[in-house]
N, C-alpha and C positions, 0 to 999 in steps of 0.2 A: 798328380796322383800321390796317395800316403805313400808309393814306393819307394818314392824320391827325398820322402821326409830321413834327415839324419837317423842312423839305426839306432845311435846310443839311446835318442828320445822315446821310439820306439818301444823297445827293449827296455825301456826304464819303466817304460806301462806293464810290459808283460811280466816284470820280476816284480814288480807291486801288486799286479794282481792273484801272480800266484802266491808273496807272500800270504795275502789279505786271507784268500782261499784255505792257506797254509793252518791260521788261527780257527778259519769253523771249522774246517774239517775235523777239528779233536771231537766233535760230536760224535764219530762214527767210533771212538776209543768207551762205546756208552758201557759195551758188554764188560770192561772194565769193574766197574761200579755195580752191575745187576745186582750179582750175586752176594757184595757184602751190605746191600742197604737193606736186599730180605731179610738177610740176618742180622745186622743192626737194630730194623728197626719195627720185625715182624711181621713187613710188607708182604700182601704176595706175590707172585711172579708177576701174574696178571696186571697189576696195581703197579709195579716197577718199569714194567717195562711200558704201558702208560704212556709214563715222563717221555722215553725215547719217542714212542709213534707220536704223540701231540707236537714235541718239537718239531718233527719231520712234517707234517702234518700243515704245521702253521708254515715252517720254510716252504714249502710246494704252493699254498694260497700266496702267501706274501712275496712269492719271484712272481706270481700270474700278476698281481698289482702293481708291482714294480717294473715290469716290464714294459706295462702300458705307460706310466709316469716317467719311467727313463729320461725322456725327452726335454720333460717339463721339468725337473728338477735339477738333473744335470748327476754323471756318476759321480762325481766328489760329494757331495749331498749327498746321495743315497746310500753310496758306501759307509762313510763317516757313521751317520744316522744309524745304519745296520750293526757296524762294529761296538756302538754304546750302549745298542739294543742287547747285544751279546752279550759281553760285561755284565747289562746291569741284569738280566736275567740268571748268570750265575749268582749276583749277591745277593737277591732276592731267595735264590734254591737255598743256598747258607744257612738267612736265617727262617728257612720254612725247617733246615733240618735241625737248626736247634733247638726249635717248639715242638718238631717230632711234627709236623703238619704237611699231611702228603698234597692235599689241596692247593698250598701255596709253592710245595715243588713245582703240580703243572701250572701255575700260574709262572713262576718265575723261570725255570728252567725250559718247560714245555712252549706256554705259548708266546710270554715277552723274549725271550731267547730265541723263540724257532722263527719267532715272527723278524728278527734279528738277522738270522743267517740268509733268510729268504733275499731278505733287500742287500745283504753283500753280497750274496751268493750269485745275484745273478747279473750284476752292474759289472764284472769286473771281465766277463764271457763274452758280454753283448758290445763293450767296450773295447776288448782284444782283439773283437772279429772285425772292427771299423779301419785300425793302424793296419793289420794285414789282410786285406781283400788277396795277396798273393799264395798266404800260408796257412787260411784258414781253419781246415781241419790240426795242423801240426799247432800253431800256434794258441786253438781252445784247447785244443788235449793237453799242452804244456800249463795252460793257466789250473782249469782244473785237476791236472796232477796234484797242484798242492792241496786241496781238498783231501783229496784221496792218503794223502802224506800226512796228513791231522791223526789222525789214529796212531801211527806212528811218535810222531810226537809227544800224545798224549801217554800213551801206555809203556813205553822206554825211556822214556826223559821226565816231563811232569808230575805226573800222578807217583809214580812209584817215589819219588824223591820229595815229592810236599809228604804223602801217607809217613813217611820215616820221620821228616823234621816236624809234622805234625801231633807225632804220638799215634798214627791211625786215625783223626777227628776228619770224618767227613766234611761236617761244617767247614772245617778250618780250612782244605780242601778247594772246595768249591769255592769259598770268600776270594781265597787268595788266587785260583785258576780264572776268574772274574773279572779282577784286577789288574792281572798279567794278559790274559789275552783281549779283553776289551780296548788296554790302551793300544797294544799291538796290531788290532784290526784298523782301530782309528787313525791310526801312525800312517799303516801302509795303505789306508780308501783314500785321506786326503790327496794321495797322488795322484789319482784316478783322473784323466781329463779324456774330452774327445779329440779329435783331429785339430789340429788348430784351422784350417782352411775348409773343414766341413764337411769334405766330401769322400766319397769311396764308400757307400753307403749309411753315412747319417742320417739322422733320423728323417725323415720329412714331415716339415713342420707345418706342410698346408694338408696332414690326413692326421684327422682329431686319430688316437689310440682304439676307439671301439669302432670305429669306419675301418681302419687297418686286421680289427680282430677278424671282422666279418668278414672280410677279404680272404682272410686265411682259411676260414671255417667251411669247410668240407668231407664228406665222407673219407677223402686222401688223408684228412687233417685226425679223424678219428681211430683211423687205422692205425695212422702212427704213433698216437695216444697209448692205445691198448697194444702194442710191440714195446713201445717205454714201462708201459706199468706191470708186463710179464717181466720183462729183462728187472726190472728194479725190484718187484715181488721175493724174487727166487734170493736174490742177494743180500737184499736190506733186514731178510729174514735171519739168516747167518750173522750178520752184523749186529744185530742184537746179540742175539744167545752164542756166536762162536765158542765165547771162552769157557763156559757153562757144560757147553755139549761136549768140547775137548777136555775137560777137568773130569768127567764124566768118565769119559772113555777111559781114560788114565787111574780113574778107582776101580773101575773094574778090572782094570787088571793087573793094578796092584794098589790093594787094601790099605795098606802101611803108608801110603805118602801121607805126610801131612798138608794142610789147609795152607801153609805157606808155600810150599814146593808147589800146589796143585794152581794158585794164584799166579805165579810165577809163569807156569807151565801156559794159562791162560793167557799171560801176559802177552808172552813173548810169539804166540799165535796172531795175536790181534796185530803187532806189528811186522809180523813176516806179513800176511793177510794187506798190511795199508801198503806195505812197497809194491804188492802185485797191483793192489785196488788204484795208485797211483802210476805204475807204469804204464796200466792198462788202458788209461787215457790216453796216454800219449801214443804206445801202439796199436791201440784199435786206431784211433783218429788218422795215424798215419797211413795204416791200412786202408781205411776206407778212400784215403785220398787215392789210390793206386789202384783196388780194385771193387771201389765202388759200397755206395751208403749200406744201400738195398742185401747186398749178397756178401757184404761184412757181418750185418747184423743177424743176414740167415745164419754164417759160420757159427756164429756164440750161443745164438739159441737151441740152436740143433746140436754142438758140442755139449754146450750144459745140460742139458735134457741128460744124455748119457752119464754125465756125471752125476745127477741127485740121482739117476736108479742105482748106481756104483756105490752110494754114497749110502744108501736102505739096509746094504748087506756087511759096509763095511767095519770091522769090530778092531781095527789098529789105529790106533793116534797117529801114527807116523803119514798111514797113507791118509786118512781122515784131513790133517792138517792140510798137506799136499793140494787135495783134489776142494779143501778152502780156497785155499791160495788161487787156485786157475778161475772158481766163481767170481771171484771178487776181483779177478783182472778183467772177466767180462761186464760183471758191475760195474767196474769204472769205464769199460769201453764204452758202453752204451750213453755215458755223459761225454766222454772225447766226441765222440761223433754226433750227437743231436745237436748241437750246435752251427756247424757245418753243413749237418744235413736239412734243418731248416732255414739257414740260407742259399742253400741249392733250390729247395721249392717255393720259396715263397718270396727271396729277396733279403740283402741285406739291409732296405731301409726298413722290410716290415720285423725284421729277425727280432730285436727285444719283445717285440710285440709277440708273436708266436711265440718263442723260448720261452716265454711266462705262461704261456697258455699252457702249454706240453708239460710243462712242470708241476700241473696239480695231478698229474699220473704219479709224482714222487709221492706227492702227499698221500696222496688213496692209497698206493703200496705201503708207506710210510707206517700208514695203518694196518692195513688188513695184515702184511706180512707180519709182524714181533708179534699181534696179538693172538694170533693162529698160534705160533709156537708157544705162548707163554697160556693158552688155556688150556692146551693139550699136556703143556707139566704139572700146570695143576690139578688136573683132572686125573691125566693116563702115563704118570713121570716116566714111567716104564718103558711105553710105547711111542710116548713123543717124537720122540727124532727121525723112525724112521718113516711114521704117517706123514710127520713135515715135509719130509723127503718127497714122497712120492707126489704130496700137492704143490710141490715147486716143479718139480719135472711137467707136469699135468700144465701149470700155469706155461712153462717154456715152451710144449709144444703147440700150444694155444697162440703165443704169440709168435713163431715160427708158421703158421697160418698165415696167419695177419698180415704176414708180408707181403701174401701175393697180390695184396690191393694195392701194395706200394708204388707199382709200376719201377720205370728204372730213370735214377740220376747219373749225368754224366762230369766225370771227374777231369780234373784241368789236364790229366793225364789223356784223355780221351776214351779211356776205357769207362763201361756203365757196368751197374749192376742194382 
């Protein structure tokens, strides 16, 4: 069994794959960027935030592809492949912004990028859950921590420190965040291997990938889809426009900040926001190892519901930020635990096979969430935030539903839910 395999070796997979995760994640630092390329470059919100859903958009198809090829190409391959994809998708955005051509942002950033993170993002999950057949939920929720930690990354450390030595030049920006994390993803995918002895659910290599899809694909399989694309909806929505909406709050109720103070203010939201959205992988996934898939994920649905109507009435930055923060821990839970929870139903040899499937509900949220909140400031600036509010609550109790078709999985602990 992988149990018996040296832990260093182990463990050397799981710090590479959350570095690897570590590098896309700064996608999630997008809200960052929103608000100064409208004003740069007279985009509108709509059109900006775009670039984020299209990246998401294509990562959610390109993990469904990826998961079925897993097998055939091998994670060092795909990771690699994904990490270059990532890179050369930033230098592409660069020079779409130096022509001023939004077109070739979603070309570059959006779909060679997102199409990028898809194939890293999901080799390094499907990969982690082979070495620990014992740790499963603990050990995805640690890999994808670092995802959730990219935001952080990006909006405390990178972005603010190239914007300075760059004079503010977005171009120059994204050239050089291209370069830095492309090579970094590539660095940490090449480490990526399977078991060396094959087993503890590797792939099986006598069921072609669309014979394993069909396998999976059930009304169970659908249910679970649409509990993924609520939980991800409610969140991925924030995660655009967070800094926006808190920058907001903070003119209102005081006029006099300036545009620097108020970026700053944004800033430093997105990365409180990525250490929940990162812990929360690792404690929802814990949780659910203990008190089960099914009635972990009722917890975050039914707790956040209460939060976005909280959230319609409330007029303080302070609590505003706050009750971010606890979204975006169940945003990241819902990725701790679909990992583990579809090798509960379906098997670890067919999981990369499923985990890609389940993952175009990223995409479709990917979508519908940013571009709901970005036509509603366009249209209703006024009233945007708290209608968003209320169709994230509407979307959570929806998938809080959903879950009674899920039936109950039993955890190694022996408790179900």
């Amino acid at each position: 069994m992988v149990t018996n395999t040296p832990y260093p070796k182990r463990w050397r997979i799981a710090i590479a794959g959350t570095a690897l995760q570590l590098c896309l994640g700064t996608v999630y630092a997008w809200s960052f960027f929103q608000q100064p390329l409208v004003e740069a470059y007279g985009w509108t919100q709509a059109q900006v935030a775009g670039v984020f859903s299209t990246a998401i958009c294509a990562l959610g198809l390109a993990a469904a592809w990826g998961g079925t090829r897993l097998s055939v190409y091998g994670p060092r391959r795909m990771a690699v492949t994904g990490g270059q994809m990532f890179g050369i998708g930033y230098i592409i955005a660069a020079g779409a912004l130096r022509w001023k051509w939004l077109p070739g942002l979603y070309l570059g950033y959006g779909l060679i990028g997102g199409i990028g993170l898809g194939l890293g993002y999901v080799t390094p999950v499907a990969t982690a859950a082979k070495w620990f057949p014992d740790r499963k939920g603990l050990v995805t929720g640690l890999v994808v921590m670092g995802f959730g930690f990219g935001a952080l990354l990006m909006s405390k450390a990178l972005a603010p420190w190239l914007m300075k030595v760059t004079g503010n030049s977005l171009e120059a920006v994204f050239g050089l965040m291209g370069a830095a994390l492309g090579a970094g993803a590539t660095a940490t995918g090449s480490v990526l291997k399977n078991p060396d002895d094959g087993r503890a659910g590797a792939a099986t290599a006598s069921e072609p990938p669309l014979a394993a899809l069909k396998q999976v694909w059930s009304a169970r399989f659908i249910r679970l889809w649409g509990v993924f694309f609520c939980n991800i909806l409610a969140g991925i929505s924030m995660i655009a426009f967070q800094s926006p909406l808190f920058q907001d709050l903070w003119r209102k109720g005081n006029p006099s900040l300036s545009s620097d103070t108020l970026a700053r203010y944004g800033a430093t939201l997105i990365a409180a926001s990525s250490i929940f959205n990162g812990l929360g992988r690792l404690f929802w996934g814990w949780v659910s190892d203990r008190g089960g898939r099914v009635s972990t994920f009722r917890l975050m649905l039914g707790t956040q519901a209460l939060v976005f109507a909280t959230l319609v009435w409330t007029r303080n930055p302070w609590v505003f930020g706050a009750l971010i923060c606890y979204v975006l821990s169940c945003y990241g839970g819902g990725f701790g635990i679909m990992p583990s929870f579809i090798s509960d139903l379906f098997g670890t040899a067919r999981m990369a096979v499923a985990y890609g499937a389940v993952l175009t509900a990223w995409a479709a949220a990917g979508v519908a969430g940013p571009q709901l909140i970005a036509v509603l400031k366009d249209w209703q600036p006024g009233r945007a935030a708290p209608w968003a509010f209320g169709c994230s609550a509407a979307a959570l109790l929806l998938g809080l539903a959903l879950t009674a078709g899920l039936g109950k999985t039993t955890t190694k602990h022996g408790m179900s839910g």
